[in-house]
FIVEX-867908 format. One line per 10 residues: their letters; for each residue x, z, y of C-alpha. Coordinates in pm, 1 decimal. Layout:
<fikols>
A> X/Z/Y ~ ...
</fikols>
This chain:
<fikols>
XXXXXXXXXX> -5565.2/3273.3/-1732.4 ~ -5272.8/3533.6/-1787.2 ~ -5084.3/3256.0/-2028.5 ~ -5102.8/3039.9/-1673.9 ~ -4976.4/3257.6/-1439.0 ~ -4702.7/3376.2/-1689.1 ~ -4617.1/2980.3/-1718.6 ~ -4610.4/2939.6/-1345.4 ~ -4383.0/3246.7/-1273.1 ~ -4140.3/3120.3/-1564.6
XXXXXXXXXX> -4131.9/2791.2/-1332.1 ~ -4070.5/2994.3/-978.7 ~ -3820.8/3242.1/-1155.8 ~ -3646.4/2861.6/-1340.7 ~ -3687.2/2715.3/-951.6 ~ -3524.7/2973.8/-738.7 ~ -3212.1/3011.4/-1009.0 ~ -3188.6/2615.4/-1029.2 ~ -3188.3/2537.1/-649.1 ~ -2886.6/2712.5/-570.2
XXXXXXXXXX> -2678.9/2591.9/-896.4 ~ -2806.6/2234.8/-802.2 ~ -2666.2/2294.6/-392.1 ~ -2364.6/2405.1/-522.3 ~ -2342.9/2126.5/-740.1 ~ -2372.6/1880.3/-477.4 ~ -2147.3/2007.2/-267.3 ~ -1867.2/2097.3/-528.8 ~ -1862.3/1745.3/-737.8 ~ -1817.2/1574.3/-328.6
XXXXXXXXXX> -1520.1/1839.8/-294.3 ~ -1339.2/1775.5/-615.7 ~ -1321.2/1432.3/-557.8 ~ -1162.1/1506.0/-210.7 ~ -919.6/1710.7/-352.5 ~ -840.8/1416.9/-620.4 ~ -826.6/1158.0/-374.5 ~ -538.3/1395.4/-163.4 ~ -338.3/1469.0/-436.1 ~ -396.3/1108.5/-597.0
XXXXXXXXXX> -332.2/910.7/-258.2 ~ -20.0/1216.9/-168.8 ~ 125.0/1130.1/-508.8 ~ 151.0/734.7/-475.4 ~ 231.1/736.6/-92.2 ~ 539.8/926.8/-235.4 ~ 637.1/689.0/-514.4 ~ 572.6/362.7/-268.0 ~ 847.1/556.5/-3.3 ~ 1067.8/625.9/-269.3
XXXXXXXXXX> 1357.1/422.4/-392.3 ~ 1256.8/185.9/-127.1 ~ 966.9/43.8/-319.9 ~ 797.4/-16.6/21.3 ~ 1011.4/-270.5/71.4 ~ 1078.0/-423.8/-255.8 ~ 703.1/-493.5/-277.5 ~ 713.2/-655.2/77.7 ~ 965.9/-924.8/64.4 ~ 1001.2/-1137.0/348.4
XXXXXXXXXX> 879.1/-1469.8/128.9 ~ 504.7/-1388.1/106.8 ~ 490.4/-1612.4/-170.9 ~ 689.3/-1438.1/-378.2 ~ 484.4/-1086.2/-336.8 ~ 398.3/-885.1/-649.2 ~ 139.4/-678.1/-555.7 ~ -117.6/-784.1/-212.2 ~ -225.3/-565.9/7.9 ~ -37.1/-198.2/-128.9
XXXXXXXXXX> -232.3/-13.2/188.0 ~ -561.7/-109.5/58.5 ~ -443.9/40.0/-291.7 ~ -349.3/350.2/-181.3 ~ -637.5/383.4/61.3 ~ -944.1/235.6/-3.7 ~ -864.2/186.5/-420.9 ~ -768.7/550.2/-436.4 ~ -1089.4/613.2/-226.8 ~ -1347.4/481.1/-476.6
XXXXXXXXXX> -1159.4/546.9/-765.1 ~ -1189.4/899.9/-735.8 ~ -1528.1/907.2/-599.1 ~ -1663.3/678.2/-862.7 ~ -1524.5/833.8/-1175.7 ~ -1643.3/1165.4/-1092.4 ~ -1999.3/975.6/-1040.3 ~ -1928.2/798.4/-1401.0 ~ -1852.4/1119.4/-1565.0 ~ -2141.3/1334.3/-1445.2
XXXXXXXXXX> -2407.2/1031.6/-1567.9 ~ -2194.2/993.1/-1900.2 ~ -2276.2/1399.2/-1975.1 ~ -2632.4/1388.3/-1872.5 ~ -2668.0/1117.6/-2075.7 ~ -2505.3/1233.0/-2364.4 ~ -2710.9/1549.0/-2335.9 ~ -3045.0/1366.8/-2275.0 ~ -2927.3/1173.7/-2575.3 ~ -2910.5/1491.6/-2788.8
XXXXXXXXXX> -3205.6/1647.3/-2691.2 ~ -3431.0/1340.6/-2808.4 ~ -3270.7/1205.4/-3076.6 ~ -3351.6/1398.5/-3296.8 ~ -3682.6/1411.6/-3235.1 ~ -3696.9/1062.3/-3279.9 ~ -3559.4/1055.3/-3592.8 ~ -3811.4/1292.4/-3724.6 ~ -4092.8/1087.6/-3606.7 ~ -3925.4/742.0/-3764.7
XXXXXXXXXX> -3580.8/664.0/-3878.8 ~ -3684.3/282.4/-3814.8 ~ -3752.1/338.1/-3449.1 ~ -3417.7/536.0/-3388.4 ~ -3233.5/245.3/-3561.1 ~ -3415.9/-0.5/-3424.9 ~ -3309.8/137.4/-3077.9 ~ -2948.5/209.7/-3192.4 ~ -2889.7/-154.7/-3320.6 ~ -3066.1/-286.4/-2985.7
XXXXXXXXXX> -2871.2/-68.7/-2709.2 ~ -2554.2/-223.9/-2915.1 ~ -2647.4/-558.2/-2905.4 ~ -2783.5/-530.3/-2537.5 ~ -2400.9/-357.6/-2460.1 ~ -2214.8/-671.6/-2652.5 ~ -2403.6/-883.0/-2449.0 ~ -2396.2/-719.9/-2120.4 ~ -2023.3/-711.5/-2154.5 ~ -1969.3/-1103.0/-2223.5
XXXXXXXXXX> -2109.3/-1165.4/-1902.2 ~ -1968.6/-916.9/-1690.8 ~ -1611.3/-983.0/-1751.6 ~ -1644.9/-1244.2/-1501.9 ~ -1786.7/-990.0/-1266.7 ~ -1422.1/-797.0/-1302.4 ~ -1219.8/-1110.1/-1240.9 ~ -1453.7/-1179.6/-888.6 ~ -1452.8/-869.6/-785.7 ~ -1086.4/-799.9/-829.8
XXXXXXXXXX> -1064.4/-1109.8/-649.8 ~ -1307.1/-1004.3/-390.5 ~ -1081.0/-659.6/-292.4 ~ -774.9/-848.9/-230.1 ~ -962.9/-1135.1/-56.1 ~ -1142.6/-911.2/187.8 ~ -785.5/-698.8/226.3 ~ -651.3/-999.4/325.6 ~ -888.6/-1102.5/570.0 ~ -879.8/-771.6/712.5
XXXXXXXXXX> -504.5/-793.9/760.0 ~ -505.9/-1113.3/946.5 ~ -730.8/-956.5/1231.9 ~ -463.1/-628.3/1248.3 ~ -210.0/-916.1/1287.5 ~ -403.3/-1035.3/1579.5 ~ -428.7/-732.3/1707.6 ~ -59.4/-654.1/1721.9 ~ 69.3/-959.3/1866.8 ~ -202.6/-937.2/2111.0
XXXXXXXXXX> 29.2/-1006.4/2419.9 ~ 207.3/-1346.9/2201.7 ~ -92.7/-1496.1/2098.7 ~ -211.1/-1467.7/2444.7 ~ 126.4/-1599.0/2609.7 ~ 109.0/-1870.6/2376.2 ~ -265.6/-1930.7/2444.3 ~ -315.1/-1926.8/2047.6 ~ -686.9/-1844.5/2006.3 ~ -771.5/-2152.0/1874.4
XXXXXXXXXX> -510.9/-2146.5/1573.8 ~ -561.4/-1762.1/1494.7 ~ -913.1/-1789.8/1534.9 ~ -887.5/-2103.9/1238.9 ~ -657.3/-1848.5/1037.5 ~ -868.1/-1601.9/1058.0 ~ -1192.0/-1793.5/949.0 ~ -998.9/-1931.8/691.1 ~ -965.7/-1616.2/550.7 ~ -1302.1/-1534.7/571.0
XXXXXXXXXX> -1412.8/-1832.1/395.1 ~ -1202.1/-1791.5/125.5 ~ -1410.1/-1437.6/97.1 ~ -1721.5/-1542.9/165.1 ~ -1649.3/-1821.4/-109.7 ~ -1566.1/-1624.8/-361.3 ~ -1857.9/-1365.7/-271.6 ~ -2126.4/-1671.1/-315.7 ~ -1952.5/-1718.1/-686.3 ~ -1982.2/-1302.0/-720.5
XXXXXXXXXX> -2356.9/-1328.8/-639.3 ~ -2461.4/-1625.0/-854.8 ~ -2281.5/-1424.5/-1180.8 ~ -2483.6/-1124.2/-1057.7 ~ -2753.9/-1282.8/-1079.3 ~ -2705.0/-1378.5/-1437.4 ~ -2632.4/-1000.5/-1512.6 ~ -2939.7/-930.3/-1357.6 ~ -3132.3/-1169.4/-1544.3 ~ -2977.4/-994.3/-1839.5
XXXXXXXXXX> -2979.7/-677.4/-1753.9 ~ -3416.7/-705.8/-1677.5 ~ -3467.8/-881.4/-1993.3 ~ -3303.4/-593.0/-2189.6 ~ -3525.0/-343.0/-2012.5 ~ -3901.6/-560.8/-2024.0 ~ -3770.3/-607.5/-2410.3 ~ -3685.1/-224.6/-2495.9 ~ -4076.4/-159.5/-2371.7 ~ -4208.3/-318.0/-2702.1
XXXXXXXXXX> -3977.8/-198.1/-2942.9 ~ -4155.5/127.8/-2974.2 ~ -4479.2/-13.7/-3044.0 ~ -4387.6/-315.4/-3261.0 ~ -4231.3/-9.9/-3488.4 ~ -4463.3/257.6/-3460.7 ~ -4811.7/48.6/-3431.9 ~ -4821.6/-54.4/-3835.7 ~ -4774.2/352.1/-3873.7 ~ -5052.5/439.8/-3662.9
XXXXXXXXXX> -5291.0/172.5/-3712.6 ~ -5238.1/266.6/-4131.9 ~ -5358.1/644.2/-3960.5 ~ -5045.1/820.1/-4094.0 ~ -4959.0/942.2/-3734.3 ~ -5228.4/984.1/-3494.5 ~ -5220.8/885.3/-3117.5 ~ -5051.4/1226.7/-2993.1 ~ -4763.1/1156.6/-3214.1 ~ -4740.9/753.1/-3106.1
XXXXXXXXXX> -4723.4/921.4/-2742.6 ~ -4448.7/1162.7/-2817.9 ~ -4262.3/878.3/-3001.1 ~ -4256.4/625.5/-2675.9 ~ -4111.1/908.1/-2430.8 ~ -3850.8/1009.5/-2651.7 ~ -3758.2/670.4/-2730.4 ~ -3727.2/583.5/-2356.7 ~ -3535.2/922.9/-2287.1 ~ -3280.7/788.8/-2602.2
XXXXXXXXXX> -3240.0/445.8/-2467.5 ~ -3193.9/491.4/-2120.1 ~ -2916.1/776.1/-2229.3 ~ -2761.8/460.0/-2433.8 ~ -2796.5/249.5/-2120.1 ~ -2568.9/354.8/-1910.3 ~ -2332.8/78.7/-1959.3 ~ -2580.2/-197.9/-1920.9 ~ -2771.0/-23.8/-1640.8 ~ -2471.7/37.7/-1411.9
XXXXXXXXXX> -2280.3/-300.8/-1525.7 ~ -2218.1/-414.8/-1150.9 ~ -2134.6/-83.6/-1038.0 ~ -1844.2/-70.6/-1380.7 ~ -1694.8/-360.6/-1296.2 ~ -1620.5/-304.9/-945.6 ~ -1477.3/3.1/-1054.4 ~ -1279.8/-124.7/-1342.3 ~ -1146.7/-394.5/-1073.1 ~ -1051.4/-146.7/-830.8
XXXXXXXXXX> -844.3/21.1/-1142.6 ~ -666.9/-260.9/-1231.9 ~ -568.7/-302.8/-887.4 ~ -433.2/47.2/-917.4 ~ -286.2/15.8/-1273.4 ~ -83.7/-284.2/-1161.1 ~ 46.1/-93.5/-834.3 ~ 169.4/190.4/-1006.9 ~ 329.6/-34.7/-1322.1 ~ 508.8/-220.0/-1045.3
XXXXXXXXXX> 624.4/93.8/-850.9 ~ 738.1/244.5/-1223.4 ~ 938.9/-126.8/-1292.6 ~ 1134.1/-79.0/-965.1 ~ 1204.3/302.4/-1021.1 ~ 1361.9/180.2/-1320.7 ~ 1538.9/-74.8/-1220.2 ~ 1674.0/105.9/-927.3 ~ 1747.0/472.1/-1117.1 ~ 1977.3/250.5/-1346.5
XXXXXXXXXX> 2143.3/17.0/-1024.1 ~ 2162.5/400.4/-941.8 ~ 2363.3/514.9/-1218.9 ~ 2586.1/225.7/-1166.6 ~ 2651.4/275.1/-814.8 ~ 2972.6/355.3/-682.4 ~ 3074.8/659.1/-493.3 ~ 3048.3/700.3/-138.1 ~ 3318.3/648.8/30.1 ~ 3473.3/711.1/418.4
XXXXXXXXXX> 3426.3/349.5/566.3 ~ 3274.7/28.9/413.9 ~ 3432.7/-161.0/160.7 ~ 3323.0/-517.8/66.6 ~ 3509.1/-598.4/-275.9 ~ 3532.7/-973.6/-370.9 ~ 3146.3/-991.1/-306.3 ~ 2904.2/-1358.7/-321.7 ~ 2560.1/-1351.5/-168.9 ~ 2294.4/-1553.9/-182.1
XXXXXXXXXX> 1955.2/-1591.5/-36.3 ~ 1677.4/-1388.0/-237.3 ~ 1527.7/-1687.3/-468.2 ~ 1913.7/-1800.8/-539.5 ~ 1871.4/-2086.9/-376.2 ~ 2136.1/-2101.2/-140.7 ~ 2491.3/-1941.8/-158.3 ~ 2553.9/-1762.7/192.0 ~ 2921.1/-1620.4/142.4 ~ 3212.9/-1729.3/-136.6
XXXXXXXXXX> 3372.4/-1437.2/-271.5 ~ 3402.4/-1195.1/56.8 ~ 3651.6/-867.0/84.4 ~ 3706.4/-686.8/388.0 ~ 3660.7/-305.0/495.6 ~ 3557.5/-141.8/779.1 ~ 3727.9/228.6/878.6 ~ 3694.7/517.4/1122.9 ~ 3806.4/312.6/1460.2 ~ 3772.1/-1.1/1360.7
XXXXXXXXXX> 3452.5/-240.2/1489.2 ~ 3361.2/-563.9/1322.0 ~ 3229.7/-852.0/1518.1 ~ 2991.3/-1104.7/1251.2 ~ 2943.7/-1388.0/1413.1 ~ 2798.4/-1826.7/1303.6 ~ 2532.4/-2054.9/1373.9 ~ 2171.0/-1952.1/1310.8 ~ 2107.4/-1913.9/874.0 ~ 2407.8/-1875.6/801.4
XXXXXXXXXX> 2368.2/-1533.1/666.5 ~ 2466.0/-1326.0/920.3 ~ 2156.9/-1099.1/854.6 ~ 2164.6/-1113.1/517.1 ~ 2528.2/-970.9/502.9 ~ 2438.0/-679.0/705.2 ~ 2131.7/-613.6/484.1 ~ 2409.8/-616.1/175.6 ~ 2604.5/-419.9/386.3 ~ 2331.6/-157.4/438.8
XXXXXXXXXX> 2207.6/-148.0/43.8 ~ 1895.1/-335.6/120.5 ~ 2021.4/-655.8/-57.5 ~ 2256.9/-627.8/-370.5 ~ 2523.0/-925.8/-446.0 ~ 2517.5/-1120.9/-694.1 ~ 2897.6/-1076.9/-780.7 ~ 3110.4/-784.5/-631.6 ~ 3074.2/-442.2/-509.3 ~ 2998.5/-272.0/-176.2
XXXXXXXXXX> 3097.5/105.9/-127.7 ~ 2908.5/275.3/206.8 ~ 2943.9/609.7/391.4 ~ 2720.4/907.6/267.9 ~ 2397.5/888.7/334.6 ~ 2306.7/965.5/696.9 ~ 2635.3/881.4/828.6 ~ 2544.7/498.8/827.6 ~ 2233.9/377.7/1041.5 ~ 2146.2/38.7/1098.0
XXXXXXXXXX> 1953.3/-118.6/1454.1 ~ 1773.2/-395.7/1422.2 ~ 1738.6/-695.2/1645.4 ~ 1381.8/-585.6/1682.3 ~ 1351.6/-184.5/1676.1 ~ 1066.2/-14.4/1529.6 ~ 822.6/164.7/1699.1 ~ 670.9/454.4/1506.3 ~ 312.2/615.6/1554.3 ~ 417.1/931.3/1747.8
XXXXXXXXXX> 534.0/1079.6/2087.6 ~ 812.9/980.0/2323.6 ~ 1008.8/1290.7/2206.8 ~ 892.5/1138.5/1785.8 ~ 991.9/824.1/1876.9 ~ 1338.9/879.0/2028.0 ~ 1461.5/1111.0/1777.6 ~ 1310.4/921.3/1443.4 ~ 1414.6/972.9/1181.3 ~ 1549.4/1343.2/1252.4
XXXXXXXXXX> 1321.9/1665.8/1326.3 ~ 1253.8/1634.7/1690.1 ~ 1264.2/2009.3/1677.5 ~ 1636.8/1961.8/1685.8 ~ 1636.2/1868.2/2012.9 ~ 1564.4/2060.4/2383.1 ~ 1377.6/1815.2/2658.8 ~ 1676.3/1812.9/2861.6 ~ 1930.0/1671.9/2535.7 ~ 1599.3/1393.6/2535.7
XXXXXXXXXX> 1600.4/1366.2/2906.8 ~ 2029.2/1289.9/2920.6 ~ 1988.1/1063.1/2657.2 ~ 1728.6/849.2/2826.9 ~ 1959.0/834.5/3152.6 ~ 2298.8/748.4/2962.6 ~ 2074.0/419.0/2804.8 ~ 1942.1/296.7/3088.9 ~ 1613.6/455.4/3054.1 ~ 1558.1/679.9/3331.2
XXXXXXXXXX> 1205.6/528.9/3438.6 ~ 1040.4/581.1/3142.5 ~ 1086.6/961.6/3220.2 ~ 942.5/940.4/3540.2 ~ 615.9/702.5/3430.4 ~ 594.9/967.0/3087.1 ~ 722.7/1300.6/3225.7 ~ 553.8/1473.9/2899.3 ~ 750.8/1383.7/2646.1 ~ 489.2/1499.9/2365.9
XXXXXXXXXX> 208.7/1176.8/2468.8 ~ 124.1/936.0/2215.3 ~ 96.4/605.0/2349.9 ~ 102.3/227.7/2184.1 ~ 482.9/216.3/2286.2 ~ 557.8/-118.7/2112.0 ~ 279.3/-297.2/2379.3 ~ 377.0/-73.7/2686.1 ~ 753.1/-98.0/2637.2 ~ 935.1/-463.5/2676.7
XXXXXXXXXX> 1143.9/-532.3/2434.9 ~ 1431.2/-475.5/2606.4 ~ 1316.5/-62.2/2637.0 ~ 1262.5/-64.2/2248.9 ~ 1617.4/-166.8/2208.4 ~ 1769.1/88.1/2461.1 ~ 1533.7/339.4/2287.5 ~ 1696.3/243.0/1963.0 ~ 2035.7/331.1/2098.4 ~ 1884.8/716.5/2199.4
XXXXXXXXXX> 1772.1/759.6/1863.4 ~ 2174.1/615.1/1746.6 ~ 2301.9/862.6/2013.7 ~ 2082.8/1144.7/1833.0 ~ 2145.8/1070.8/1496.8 ~ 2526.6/1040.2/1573.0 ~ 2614.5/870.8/1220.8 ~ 3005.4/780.3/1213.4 ~ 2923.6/431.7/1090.5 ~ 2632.2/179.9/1259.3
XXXXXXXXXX> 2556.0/-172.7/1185.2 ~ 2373.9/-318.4/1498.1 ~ 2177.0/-667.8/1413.2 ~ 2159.0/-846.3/1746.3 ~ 2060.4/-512.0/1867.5 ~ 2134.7/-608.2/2283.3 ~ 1958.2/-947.2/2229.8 ~ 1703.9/-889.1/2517.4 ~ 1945.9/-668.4/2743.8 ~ 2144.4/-779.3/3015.3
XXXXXXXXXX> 2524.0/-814.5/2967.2 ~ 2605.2/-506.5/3214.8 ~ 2367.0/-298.1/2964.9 ~ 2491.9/-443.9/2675.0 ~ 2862.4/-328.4/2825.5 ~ 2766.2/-3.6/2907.3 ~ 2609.4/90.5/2532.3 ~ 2873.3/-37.3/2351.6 ~ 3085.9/200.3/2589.4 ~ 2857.0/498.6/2475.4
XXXXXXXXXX> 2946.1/363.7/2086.7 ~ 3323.8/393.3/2149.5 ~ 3320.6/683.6/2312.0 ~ 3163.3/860.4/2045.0 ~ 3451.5/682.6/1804.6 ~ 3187.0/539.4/1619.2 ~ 3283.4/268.5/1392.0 ~ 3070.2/-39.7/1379.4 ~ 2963.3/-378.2/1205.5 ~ 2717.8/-595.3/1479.4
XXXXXXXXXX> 2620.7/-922.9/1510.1 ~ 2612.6/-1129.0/1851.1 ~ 2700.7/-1443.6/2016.9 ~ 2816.4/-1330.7/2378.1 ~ 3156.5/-1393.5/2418.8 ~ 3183.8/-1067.9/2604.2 ~ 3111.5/-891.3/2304.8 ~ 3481.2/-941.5/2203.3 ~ 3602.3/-667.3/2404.7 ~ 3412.6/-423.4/2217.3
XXXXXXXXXX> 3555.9/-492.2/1863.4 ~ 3874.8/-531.6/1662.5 ~ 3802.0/-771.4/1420.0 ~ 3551.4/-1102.3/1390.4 ~ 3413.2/-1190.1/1057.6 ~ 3352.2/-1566.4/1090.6 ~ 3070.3/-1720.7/852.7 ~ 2991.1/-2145.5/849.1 ~ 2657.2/-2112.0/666.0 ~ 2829.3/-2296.3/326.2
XXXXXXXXXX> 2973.2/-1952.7/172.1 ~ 3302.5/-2000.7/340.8 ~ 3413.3/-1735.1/565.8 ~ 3742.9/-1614.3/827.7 ~ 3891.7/-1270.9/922.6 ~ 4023.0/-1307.1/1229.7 ~ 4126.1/-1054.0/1584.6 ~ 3871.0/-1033.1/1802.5 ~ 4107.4/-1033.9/2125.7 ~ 4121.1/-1391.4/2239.4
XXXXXX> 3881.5/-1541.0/1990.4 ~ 3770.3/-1884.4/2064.9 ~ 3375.7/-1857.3/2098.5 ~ 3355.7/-2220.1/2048.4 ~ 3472.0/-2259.1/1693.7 ~ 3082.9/-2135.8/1621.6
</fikols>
């Protein structure tokens, strides 16, 4: 009686010590893997915005992408990544330890049995592993499939107001299934190969249940070990081979994570393959310089395809504004891009303003995630600024109704769905008003303005001295600029005044 009540107090005292150290357990494995994920998911959020990698993964040719879906990668990859390994690691050390505790009592009951169960949790792990490596391939597949299916119903979502102008439901609504079923195809092959690993993986465990007695019944039935002994033998055994397990137990579970860090490895070998190649276009670069200086320079479309300019040398200084004008593809874009450091030419140099003292507007501004006060002053601090510098800037482009529909200036709203896109592009020349660089390249940047408007901010633009490349097709644009940079879409190209040029030549 006193050995029981000594037993069950050992138990309490064991319980009340272990309940805390397991709470605390469970709560600090969860928070380590938070803290992973934000400095994991930090960390590659900063290498995809440097050197522009952003956009060298995104070309505009979806064909020619590198790497599908990067947001998925750094959110949902990074996500389970973290999570699971911390899950794999924690099972791998009990199991190690479970494995220690037991095996060698097994051995001292029989060698046989322990290497009997050695040689079968190897073969059983060979085998498991032929058939799963499928399972990686589908479900690497599966992430990129589902990410894409996913994006195609955010694109639906953001050209809300087009598709419904257009009255495309019935071809979004195909695109979008067609996604699907590419995912939903793929998943049907992921089950049936799961179901093979399943097949294998139950087979291993009904087999492993008569190893211990094929070995240890000519033992006992000889009476060398009695039936206490034959008992102690089985549990240990199963305690040793589910410890040796581990890989064949959580197969589907591995390979899912051992897609997900492929997915990652192949993210972060791209991102290293650009730094690279951009730290050394880096060293290479030429100094800055005070205007823009295109030296003997040929450009072609990305793939190399087509040649957009023969050898091209002009320069742009303080006071000076460049006019680019030709029919649609014949590079006009493409030159400002090379002009802006987002394209390099194949032949020739280009030498910019310091950074921050060049800022380019596209024909289509972007719309950030913020505030009215976030949004006009991106990219600076919009600390910078007082509500009445915001407020005057508004009024000089045109946009004093905005102030009186969104008197707050701190509200978030969905600007690029409540403003036309005639607003964005006024609110893009606030933000150039803000940022006051001395050099601008404007890409069809009054496209969806009015030609008073358009008059009136290219006034604000010379008043400020600012010196300018655009692109535009209104003849009344002439007025505005000194020189016209003529381009005929087969590489050949014409300098030429912009007072009294002909319009019609283009």
């Amino acid at each position: 009686q006193t050995g029981f009540w000594k037993t069950v107090s050992i138990y309490a005292f064991c319980l009340v010590i272990a309940l805390p150290i397991r709470g605390a357990f469970s709560y600090l494995i969860p928070k380590l893997g938070l803290i992973w994920r934000r400095w994991l998911t930090g960390g590659m959020i900063s290498t995809y915005m440097s050197d522009k990698a952003y956009y060298d993964l995104n070309p505009n040719d979806e064909s020619q992408r590198d790497i599908d879906n990067p947001d998925q990668r750094i959110s949902e990859d990074t996500r389970a990544f973290t999570s699971t390994s911390l899950s794999v690691t924690i099972e791998i050390i009990y199991s190690l330890l479970t494995f220690g505790s037991f095996i060698f009592v097994l051995w001292g009951i029989s060698k046989n049995l322990t290497l009997g169960l050695l040689g079968y949790s190897v073969g059983g792990t060979l085998l498991i592993f032929f058939f799963s490596k499928k399972l990686v391939i589908l479900n690497f597949e599966q992430l990129r499939l589902e990410a894409d299916f996913r994006y195609g119903l955010v694109h639906i979502r953001d050209n809300a107001e087009s598709i419904a102008f257009y009255r495309g439901e019935d071809q979004e609504s195909g695109e979008a299934n067609r996604r699907l079923d590419g995912a939903i195809r793929n998943y049907d092959k992921l089950i049936i190969w799961k179901a093979l690993v399943d097949v294998v993986q139950r087979s291993y465990d009904y087999f492993s249940r008569f190893l211990p007695w094929l070995i240890i019944a000519p033992i006992y039935l000889a009476k060398d070990v009695d039936f206490g002994v034959f008992s102690q033998a089985s549990i240990a055994f199963f305690q040793v081979l589910n410890a040796v397990s581990y890989i064949v137990n959580n197969i589907e579970e591995l390979s899912r994570f051992s897609a997900g860090i492929s997915r990652l490895e192949t993210f972060q070998t791209s991102i290293e393959v650009l730094s690279r190649r951009n730290g050394k276009q880096a060293a290479f670069a030429l100094p800055p310089v005070d205007g823009i200086l295109v030296r003997n320079t040929e450009l072609s479309t990305p793939d190399g395809t087509k040649l957009l300019s023969q050898p091209l040398s002009l320069s742009v200084q303080q006071g000076e504004r460049l006019l680019v004008v030709g029919p649609s593809g014949c590079g006009k874009t493409s030159f400002l891009r090379m002009v802006s450091g987002l394209w390099q030419p194949i032949r020739g140099t280009v030498q910019r303003p310091p950074l921050g003292e060049l800022l380019f507007i596209p024909q289509k501004p972007y719309m950030i995630l913020g505030s009215l006060r976030e949004q006009l002053c991106y990219p600076l601090d919009p600390m910078l600024f007082s509500d009445e510098q915001l407020r005057a800037v508004l009024e000089q482009v045109n946009l004093a109704g905005l102030i009186d529909r969104y008197p707050d200036l701190d509200i978030k709203q969905d600007w690029p769905r409540l403003l036309s896109l005639g607003e964005q592009q006024r609110l893009a020349f606030g933000r150039l008003l803000l940022n006051s660089p001395r050099y601008v390249v404007l890409d069809e940047a009054t496209s969806a303005l009015d030609v008073a408007t358009e008059q009136r901010l290219y006034q604000l633009l010379m008043e400020r001295e600012m010196a300018f490349i655009s692109v535009g097709h209104r003849p009344t644009l002439a007025a505005f600029h000194t020189n016209v940079l003529e381009m005929d879409g087969k590489g050949d190209w014409a300098l030429l005044p912009a007072k009294g040029y002909d319009f019609s030549r283009t």
